[in-house]
N, C-alpha and C positions, 0 to 999 in steps of 0.2 A: 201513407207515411214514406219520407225517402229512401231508399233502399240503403244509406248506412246506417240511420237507423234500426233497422231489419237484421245488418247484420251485427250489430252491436247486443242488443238484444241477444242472436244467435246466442253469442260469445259468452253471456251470463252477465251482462253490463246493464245494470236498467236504465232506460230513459223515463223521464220524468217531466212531459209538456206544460207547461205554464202559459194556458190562452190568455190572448190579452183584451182586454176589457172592451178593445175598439181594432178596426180593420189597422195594421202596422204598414208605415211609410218605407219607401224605401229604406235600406239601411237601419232600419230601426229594428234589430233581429240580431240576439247574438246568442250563441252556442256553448254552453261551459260544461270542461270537464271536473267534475268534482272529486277528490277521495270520499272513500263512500263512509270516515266517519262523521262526515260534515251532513251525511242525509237529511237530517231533520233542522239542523241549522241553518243550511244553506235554502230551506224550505222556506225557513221563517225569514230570511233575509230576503229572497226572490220574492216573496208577496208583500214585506214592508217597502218594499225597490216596485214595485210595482204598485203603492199607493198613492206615489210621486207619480210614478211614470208610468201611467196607464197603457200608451201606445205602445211602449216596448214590449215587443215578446221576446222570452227569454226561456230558452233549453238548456234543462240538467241534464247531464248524463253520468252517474252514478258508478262507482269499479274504481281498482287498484292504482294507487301513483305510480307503480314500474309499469303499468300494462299500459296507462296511460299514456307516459315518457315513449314506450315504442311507438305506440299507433300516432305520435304526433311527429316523433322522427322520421313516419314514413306517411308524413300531408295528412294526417289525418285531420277533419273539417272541424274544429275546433277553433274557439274565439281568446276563450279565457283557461287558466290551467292553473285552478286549485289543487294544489301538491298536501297531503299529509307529510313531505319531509322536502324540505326548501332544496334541498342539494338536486334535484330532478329538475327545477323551471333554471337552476345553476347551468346545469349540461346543454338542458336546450338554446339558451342564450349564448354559450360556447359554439354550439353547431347554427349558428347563426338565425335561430327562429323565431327569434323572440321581439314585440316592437313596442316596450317599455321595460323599465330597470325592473327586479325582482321585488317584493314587495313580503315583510312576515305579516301574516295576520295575525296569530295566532298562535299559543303553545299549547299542544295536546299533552294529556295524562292517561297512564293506561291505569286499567283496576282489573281484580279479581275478582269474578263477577258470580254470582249462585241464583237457583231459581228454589234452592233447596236447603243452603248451607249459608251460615252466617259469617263470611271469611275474616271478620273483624277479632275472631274469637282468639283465632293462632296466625293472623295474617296468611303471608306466603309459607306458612306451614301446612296449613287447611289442604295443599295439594299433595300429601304425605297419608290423608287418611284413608283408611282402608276403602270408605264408600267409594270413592274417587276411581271411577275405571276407565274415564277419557278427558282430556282436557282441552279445550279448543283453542288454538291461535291462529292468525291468520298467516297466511304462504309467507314465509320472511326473504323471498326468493325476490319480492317484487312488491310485500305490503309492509311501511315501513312500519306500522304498529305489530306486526308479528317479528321485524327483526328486534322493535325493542322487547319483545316478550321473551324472544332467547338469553337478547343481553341481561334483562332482569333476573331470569330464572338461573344463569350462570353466575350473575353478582350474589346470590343466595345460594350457593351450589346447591340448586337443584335441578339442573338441565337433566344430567346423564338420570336419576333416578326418576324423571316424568317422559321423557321423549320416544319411548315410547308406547305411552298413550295418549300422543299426541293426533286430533282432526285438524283436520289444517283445511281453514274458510279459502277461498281464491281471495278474499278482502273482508276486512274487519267489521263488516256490517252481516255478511255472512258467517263469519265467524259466532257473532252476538244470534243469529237466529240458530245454529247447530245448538248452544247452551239452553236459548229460551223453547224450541222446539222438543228438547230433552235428548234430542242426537250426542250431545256432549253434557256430562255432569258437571262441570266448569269451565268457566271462559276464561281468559285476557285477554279484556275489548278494550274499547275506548271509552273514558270515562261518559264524553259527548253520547254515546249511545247507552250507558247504563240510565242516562240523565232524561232521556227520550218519552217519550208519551208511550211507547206500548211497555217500555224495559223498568220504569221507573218505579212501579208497583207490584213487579210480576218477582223481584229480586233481592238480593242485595250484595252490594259490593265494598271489596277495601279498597282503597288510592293507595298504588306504589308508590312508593316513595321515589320522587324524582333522582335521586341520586343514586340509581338501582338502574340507569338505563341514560344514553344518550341522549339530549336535550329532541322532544318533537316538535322542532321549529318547524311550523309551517309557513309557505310561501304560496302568492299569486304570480301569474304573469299572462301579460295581453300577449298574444301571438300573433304574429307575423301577418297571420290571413285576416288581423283585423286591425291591422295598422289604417288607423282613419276613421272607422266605426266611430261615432258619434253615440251608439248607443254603449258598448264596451266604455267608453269614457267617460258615461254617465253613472256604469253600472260603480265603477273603482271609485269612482267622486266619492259613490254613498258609502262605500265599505268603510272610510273615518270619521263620517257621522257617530254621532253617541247613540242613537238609535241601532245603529249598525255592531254596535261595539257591546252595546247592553244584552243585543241578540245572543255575539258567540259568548258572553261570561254565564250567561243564562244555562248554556248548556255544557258550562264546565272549561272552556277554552283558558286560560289565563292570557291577557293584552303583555304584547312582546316591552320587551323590558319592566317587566310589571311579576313578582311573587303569583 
């Protein structure tokens, strides 16, 4: 395995390899950084993307859009850069990294998530009850689904009375396993991960209401180191497929200018 790789990994980032069906041609290899509430979607899109394109091999790599945004502002080997909050592939195309326009895929919704409690009963109250003795959200320092979990929780004032007993995931897929793990008595994940094959039965959740928190536009962008890639070009082609589109509604995404 390549030594960034190795150290990615270190760092608490998963990689996530996608062999491909047949030996890959030159160029036909490309590397993407995901937020990691796209894990399972982005799952389902890299094996639908690879029913077409057999020769392509194609590398996830899973972790936080801020931690993301640094390690590419400083080269990190990276092709493509799925952002959970479009204003990050924004900056890098400022700092000149970027070699296609920004691209939303997707709008994210976060929910209140239980492996124990039914949050639909009292909504965003459900984190008022006495059971309640930690609540998970992801680092808002760098994961844009735990800043909207603050904005949420202060549109409801209820920041100052929950924070602290607040676990704070490094990223919202970790976040979602402190809850499901029972390290945390409640979450605010992403809906995409309550919607997921291991979370979907184990749970249950409310949908914040989108007007409790700043819009999670998400965004793509091809980067620099893969201006040319042939396979990068092939990967963005499929992402406006209906196939590609039916994938992220599947797991909760809403299609940009779309309720």
């Amino acid at each position: 395995m390549p030594f960034f790789y190795v150290l990615y990994l270190f760092l608490g980032i998963a990689f996530v390899p996608h062999s491909p069906a047949q030996p890959t041609a030159k160029g036909q290899e490309i590397t993407i950084a995901a937020a990691s509430d796209l894990r399972y979607a982005m799952d389902s899109l890299v094996a639908a993307f690879k029913s077409r394109q057999p020769a392509i091999k194609v590398n996830v790599i899973y972790g936080s859009s801020g931690k993301f945004f640094q390690q590419i502002s400083r080269s990190a080997p990276f092709d493509l850069f799925f952002s959970a909050d479009i204003d990050y592939p924004r900056q890098l195309q400022q700092k000149g990294l970027t070699a296609s326009s920004i691209q939303t895929y997707a709008i994210g919704r976060l929910v209140l998530w239980s492996p124990t409690l039914d949050p639909n009963a009292k909504g965003m109250k459900t984190l008022l009850d006495p059971a309640i003795r930690t609540v998970a959200i992801a680092n808002p320092l760098h994961a844009p689904y735990g800043k909207r979990a603050e904005e949420s929780l202060k549109h409801y004032g209820l920041y100052n009375q929950v924070k602290d007993r607040f676990v704070k995931g490094e990223n919202i897929a970790q976040t979602a396993q402190f809850v499901s793990t029972g390290a945390a008595d409640i979450g605010i994940i992403a809906l995409a991960l309550a919607l997921s094959p291991p979370l979907r039965t184990q749970g249950r959740y409310y949908l914040i209401p989108a007007k409790a928190h700043t819009a999670l536009e998400q965004g793509y962008v091809v980067l620099k180191r893969a201006q040319g890639n042939k396979a990068a070009a092939a990967f963005t082609a499929f992402l406006v497929t209906p196939q590609a589109k039916a994938i992220l509604k599947q797991y909760g995404f809403a299609m940009p200018n779309q309720p």
